[in-house]
N, C-alpha and C positions, 0 to 999 in steps of 0.2 A: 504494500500500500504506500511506503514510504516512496519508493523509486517511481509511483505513477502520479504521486505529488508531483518529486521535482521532477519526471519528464515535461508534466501537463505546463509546470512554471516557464520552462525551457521553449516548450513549441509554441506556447502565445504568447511569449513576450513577443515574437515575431512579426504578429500578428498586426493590420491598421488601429485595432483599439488598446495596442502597448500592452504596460502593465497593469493597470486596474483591470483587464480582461483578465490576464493572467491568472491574477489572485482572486477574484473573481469565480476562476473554472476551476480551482484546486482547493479553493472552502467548499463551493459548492457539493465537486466531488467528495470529497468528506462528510457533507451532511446529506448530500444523496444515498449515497451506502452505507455509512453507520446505520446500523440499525435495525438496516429491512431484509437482511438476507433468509427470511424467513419463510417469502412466499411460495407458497404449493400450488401449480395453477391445476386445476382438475382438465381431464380430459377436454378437450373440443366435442361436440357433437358430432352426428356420422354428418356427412357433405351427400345433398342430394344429388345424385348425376344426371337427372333428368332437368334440374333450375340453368338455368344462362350463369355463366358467372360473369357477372359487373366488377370492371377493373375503377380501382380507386386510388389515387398517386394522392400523397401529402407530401408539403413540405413549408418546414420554417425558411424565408429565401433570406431570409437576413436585412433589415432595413435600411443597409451599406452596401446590399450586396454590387460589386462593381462589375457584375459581367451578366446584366439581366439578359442581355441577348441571347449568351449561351444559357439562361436559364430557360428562358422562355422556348428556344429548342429544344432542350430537352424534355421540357413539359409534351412539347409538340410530337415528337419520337416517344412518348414512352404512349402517347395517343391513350389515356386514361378515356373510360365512361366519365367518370366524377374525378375532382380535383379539388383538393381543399390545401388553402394556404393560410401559414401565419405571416405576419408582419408584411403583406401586401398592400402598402402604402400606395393610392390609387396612383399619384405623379410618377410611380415607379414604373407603371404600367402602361401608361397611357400612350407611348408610341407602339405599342404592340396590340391593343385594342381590335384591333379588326380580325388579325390574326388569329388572337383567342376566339373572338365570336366567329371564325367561320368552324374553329374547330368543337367552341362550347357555346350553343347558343343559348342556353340556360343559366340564368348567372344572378348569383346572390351575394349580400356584402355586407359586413358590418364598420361604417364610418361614422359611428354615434359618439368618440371622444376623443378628441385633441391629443391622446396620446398614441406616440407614431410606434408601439409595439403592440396596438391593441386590433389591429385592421387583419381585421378577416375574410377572407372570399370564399367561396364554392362557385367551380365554375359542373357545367352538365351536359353530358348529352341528352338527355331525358329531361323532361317538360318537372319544374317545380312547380309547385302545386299553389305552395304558401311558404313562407319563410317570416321568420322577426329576428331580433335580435336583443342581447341584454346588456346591460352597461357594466363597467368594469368594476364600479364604485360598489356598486351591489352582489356583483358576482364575479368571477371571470368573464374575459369578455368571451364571449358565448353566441354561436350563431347556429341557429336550426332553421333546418329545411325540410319538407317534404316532397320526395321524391314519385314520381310515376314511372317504375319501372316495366319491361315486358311481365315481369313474374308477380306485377303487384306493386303497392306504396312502401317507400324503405323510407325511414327520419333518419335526416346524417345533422349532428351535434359537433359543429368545431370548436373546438378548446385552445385558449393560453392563459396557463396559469402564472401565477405568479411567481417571482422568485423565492427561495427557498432563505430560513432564515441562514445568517445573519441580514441578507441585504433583504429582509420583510421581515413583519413581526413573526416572532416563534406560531403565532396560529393562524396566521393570514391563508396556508394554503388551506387548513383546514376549515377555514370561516368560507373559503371560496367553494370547496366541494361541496358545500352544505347548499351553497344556490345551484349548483350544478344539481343535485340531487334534486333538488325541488323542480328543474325542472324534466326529470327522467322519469320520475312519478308521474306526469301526466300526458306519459308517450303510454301508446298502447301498439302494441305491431313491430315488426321486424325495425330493429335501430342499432345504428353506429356513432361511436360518440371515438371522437380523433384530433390529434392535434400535437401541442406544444403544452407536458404537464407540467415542467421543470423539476420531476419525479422520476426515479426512476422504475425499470420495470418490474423488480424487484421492493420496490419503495412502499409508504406507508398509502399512498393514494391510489397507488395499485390493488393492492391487499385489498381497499375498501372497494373498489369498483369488484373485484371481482367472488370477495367477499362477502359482503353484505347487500351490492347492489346484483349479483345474480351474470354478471359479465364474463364472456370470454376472453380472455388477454391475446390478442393477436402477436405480439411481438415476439420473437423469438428473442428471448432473455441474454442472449450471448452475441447481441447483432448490436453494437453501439450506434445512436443515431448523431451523439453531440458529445464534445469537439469534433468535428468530423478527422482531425487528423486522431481522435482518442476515443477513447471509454465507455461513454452511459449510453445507454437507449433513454431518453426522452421522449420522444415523439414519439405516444402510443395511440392505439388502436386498441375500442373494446368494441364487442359486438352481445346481441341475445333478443331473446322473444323473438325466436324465426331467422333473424339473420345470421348466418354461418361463415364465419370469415377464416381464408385460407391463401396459402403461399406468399407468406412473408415475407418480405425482399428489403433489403436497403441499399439506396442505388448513389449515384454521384452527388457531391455539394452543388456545380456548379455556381460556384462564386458564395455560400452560403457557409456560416458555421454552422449549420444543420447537415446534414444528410438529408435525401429525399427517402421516401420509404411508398413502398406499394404493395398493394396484398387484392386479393380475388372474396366477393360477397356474395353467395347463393343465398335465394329467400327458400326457406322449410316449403313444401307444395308447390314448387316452383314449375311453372309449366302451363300454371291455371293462374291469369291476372286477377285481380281482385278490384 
């Protein structure tokens, strides 16, 4: 643990955000994994082979990120059905705008508050139904969609949480899970809830998603999403009630201290829309 301290110190100081990144990702690291190395994910359910699987690409792009172009390729190449990002700051986007929409013409967003790591997108193939969104002050910021897919409605919930203490209060993540919970409680139907936890998959917000809220941990526990040149998985993915989520991948940063990550979603009865 000692040696993935100071590598973590060593390969961001390099980094455009110096040393406060540094130290930064190597407290973090240490109160991401103290602690949680506990979780036991229960089996997956069986994957139905008769449902479509819907590919679904996340990623934190980084609100610095300096090479949207190559990012936005690769969003484009990896040709996801759905696509949810964190810290998609619209001006970041906006010379690519056409491009996304020929590929997702379905597109939802959360720009409810002045802070530039709280912007959320879901871009679609498939026709959204409805979407809102929740403000950060009251929860994480939080954006839900309903989806229409062949096999039926699937709700996708993107998540960014907050930082982990010391850089938040020691309960802050826990005070945010509690809005997140409030609103999982009144999904009913096949849902994925994905994002940016600043938890790891192993971690204490893990546990309780899949815990006490009944979720399946998509993430394969040994695939790091953040630092991307290090360590933690971050970026999770839960699914349940019908929806089946399978082949966990983490793919390039392009230009992002995240990784991008993608996995496959079969709806339970899939074949017959609903």
């Amino acid at each position: 643990m000692l040696a993935v301290f100071v590598l973590l110190i060593v390969l961001t100081l390099i980094q455009p955000d110096g040393a406060g990144h540094g130290v930064f990702i190597a407290v973090a690291l240490l109160a991401l994994a103290g602690g949680g190395l506990t979780l036991r994910t229960p089996p997956g359910p069986a994957i139905p082979q008769s449902a479509q699987a819907i590919s679904v690409y996340q990623h934190n792009i980084w609100v610095r990120n300096p090479d949207m172009d190559g990012l936005v390729r690769a969003m484009e190449s990896a040709d996801a059905d759905i696509v949810a990002l964190v810290e998609a700051r619209p001006d970041r986007f906006a010379p690519f705008e056409r491009r996304l929409a020929e590929h997702w013409p379905h597109q939802a967003w959360s720009d409810t508050s002045p802070m530039r790591y709280a912007r959320l997108r879901l871009l679609s193939k498939y026709e959204i139904e409805s979407w809102d969104v929740r403000r950060p002050r009251k929860s994480p910021a939080l954006l839900r969609a309903r989806l229409a897919t062949p096999d039926g409605p699937l709700t996708v919930i993107v998540v960014h949480m907050t930082r982990p203490w010391p850089f938040d209060t020691p309960n802050a993540q826990i005070r945010q899970f509690s809005g997140l919970v409030e609103w999982i409680k009144e999904e009913e139907g096949p849902l994925v809830v994905l994002g940016d936890f600043n938890s790891a998959a192993w971690g204490r917000l893990a546990q309780r998603m899949v815990h006490e809220q009944g979720f399946q941990l998509v993430n394969q526990r040994h695939v790091p999403t953040w630092p991307h040149l290090a360590m933690i998985p971050i970026d999770l993915a839960f699914c349940r009630d019908g929806a089946i989520c399978s082949d966990h991948n983490a793919n390039g940063a392009h230009g992002s201290d995240h990784r991008a990550v993608s996995f496959n979603v079969r709806l339970a009865g899939g074949g017959t829309a609903q």
